[in-house]
C-alpha positions in Angstrom: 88.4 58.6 -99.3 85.2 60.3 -97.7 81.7 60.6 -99.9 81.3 64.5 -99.1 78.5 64.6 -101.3 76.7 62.0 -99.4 77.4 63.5 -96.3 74.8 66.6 -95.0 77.2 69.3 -95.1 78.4 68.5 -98.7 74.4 68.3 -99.6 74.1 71.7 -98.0 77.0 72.9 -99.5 75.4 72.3 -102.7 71.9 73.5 -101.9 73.5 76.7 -101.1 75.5 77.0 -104.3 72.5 76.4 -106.3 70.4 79.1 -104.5 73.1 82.1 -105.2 73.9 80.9 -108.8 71.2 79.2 -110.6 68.3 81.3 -111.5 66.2 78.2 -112.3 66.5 77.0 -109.2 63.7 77.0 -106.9 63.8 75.1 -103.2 61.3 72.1 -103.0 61.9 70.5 -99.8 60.7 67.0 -101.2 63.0 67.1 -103.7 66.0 66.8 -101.6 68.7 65.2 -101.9 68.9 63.1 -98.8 65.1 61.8 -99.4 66.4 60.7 -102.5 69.8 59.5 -101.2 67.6 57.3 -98.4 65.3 56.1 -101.1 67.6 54.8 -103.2 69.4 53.2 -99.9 66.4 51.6 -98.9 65.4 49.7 -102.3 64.8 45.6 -101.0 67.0 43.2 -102.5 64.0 41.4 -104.4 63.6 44.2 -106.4 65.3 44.8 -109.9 67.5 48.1 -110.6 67.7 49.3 -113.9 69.2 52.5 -114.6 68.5 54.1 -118.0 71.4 57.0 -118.9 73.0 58.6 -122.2 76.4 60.0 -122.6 77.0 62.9 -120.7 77.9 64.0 -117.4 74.8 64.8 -116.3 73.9 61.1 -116.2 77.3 59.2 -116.5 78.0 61.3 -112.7 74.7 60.2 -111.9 75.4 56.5 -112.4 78.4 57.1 -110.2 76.5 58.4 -107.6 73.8 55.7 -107.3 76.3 52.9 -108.0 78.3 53.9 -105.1 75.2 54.3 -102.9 74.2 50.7 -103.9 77.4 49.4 -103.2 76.4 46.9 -100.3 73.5 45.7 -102.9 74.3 41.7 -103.2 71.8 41.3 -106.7 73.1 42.7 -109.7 72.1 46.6 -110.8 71.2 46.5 -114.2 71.9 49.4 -117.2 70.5 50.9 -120.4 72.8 53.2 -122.0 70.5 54.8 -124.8 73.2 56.5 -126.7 75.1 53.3 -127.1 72.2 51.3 -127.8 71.2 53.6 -130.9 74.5 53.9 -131.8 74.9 50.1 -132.3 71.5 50.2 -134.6 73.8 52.0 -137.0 71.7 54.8 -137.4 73.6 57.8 -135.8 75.6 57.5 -139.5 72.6 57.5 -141.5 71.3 60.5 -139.7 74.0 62.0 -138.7 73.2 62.0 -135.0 75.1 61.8 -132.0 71.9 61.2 -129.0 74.1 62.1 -126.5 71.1 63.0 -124.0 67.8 61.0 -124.8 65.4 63.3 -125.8 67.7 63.7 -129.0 65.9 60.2 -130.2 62.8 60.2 -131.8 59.7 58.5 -130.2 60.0 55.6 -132.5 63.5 54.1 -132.0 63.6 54.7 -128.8 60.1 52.7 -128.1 61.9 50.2 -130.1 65.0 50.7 -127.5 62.8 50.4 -124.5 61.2 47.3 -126.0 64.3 45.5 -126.5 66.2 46.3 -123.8 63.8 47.1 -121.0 65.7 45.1 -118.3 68.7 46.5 -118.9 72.2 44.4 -119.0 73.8 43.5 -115.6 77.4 45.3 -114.8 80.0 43.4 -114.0 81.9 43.4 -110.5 84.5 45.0 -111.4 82.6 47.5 -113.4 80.6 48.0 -110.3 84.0 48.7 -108.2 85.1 51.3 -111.1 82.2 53.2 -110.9 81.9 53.4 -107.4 85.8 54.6 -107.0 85.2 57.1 -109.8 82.0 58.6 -107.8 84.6 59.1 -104.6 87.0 61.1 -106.9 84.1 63.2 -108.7 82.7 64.2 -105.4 86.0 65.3 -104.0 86.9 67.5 -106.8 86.0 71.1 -106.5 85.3 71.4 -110.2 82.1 73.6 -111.1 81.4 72.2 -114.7 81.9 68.8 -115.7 81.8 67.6 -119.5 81.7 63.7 -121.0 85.1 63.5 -123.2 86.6 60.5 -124.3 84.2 58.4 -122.4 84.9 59.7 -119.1 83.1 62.1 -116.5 85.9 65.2 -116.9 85.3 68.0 -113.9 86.8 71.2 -115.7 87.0 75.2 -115.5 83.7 76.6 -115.7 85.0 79.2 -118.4 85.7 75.6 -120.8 81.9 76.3 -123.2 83.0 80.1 -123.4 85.1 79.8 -126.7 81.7 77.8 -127.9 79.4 80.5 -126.8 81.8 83.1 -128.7 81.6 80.8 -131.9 77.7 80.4 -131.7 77.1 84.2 -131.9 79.2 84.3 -134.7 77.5 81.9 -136.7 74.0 83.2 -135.9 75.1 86.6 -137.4 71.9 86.0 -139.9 69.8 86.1 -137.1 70.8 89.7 -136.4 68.7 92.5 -135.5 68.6 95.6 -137.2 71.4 96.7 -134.3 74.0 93.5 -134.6 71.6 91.9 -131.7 70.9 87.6 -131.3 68.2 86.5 -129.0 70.2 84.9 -126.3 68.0 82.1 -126.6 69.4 81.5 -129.8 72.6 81.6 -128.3 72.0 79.2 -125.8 70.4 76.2 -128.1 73.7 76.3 -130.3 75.7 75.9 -127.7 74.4 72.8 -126.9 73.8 72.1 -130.3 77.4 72.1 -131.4 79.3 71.0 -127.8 77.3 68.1 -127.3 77.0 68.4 -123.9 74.2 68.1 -121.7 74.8 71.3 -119.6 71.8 73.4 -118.3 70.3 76.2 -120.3 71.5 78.2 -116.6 74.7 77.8 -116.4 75.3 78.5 -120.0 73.4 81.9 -119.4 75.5 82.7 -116.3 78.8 82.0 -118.7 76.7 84.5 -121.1 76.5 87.5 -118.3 80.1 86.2 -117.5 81.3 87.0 -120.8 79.2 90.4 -121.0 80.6 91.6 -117.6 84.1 91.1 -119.4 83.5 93.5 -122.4 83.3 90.2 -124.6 80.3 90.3 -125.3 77.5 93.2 -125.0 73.6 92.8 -124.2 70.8 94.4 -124.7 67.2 94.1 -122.9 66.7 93.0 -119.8 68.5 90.6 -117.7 66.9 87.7 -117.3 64.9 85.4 -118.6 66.6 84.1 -121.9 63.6 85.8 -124.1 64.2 89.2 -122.6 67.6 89.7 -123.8 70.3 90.0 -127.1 73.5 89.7 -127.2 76.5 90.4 -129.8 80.3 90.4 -129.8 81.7 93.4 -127.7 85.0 95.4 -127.9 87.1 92.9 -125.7 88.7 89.3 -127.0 88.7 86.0 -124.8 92.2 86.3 -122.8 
């Protein structure tokens, strides 16, 4: 099964979809991904891997994709799972957290995980082999949105947050304006609040004109940035 991800048209593919639909986007040249792609190729043998992710598919594809780039590496790559490291302290009951992205860890337990677990734990072989085979599917699914369920990388319809974005206006009604308006700012944080998923702050916004353009939900403001617009429930239900 051909890496198209890998390959330059794939990377092209998604420099171009980025341009037309992410408005956070912004071309860097030495930021892309084939300089990182050769980088990663290019790391000497004497030198130890560790690579620090959480649960989501942000980072879980991530891992994919450097595992399978680092697939003729003969030493061991080594990983720190943050979210599963905290989880095992116990604490995500007491607190009632689920870190499912790091930041969501205060600076004091995760100093504590870094001090601990610094070197990270070696993955097996045929961990290794599993990762890398799941990286070939991901990167041959057309899938524009991709959530961590069940403990897997899930590619899935990009309308799948939009019943999540309907609920999250709902529940900020007491942060209405005087005219049945929520900052869509608001809008945006509970949604990731409440799905757990590390999904960016763009593509929830583009769900958000999405939903507007349907008659789900109206706006009002300008479009674009977050702070320059409101939103509320419109005339039209989800189909």
């Amino acid at each position: 099964m051909p890496d198209v991800f890998s390959q330059k048209t794939g990377q092209q593919n998604r420099l171009f979809w980025l341009t037309e639909n992410d408005g956070d986007f912004s071309y860097v040249p030495e930021h892309l991904l084939a300089k990182m792609v050769e980088a990663v190729k290019n790391i000497p043998e004497s030198k130890t891997i560790v690579i620090w992710c959480a649960d989501n598919a942000h980072d879980q594809t991530g891992l994919r994709f450097v595992i399978h780039l680092l697939r003729d590496r003969k030493q061991p790559v080594n990983v720190v799972n943050v979210t599963e490291l905290f989880n095992a302290t116990g604490l995500h009951y007491k607190e009632g957290l689920n870190p499912y992205f790091s930041g969501l860890i205060d600076r004091e337990h995760f100093q504590e995980i870094v001090k601990k677990n610094y070197e990270g734990a070696p993955l097996d072989p045929n961990q290794r082999k599993r990762y890398e085979s799941e990286w070939l599917m991901l990167s041959n699914e057309n899938h524009v949105l991709r959530l961590w369920k069940e403990g897997s990388v899930k590619g899935t319809d990009e309308s799948a947050l939009d019943e999540v974005i309907i609920r999250s206006v709902i529940e900020l009604e007491q942060e209405q304006d005087e005219n049945g308006f929520i900052k869509a700012g608001s809008v945006v944080a509970r949604v990731c609040d409440t799905s757990h998923q590390l999904v960016g702050y763009s593509f929830i916004t583009n769900r958000i004109w999405s939903l507007v353009n349907q008659g789900v939900l109206k706006f009002s403001g300008l479009p674009r940035p977050l702070y320059q617009f409101s939103v509320k429930l419109g005339t039209r239900r989800l189909s």
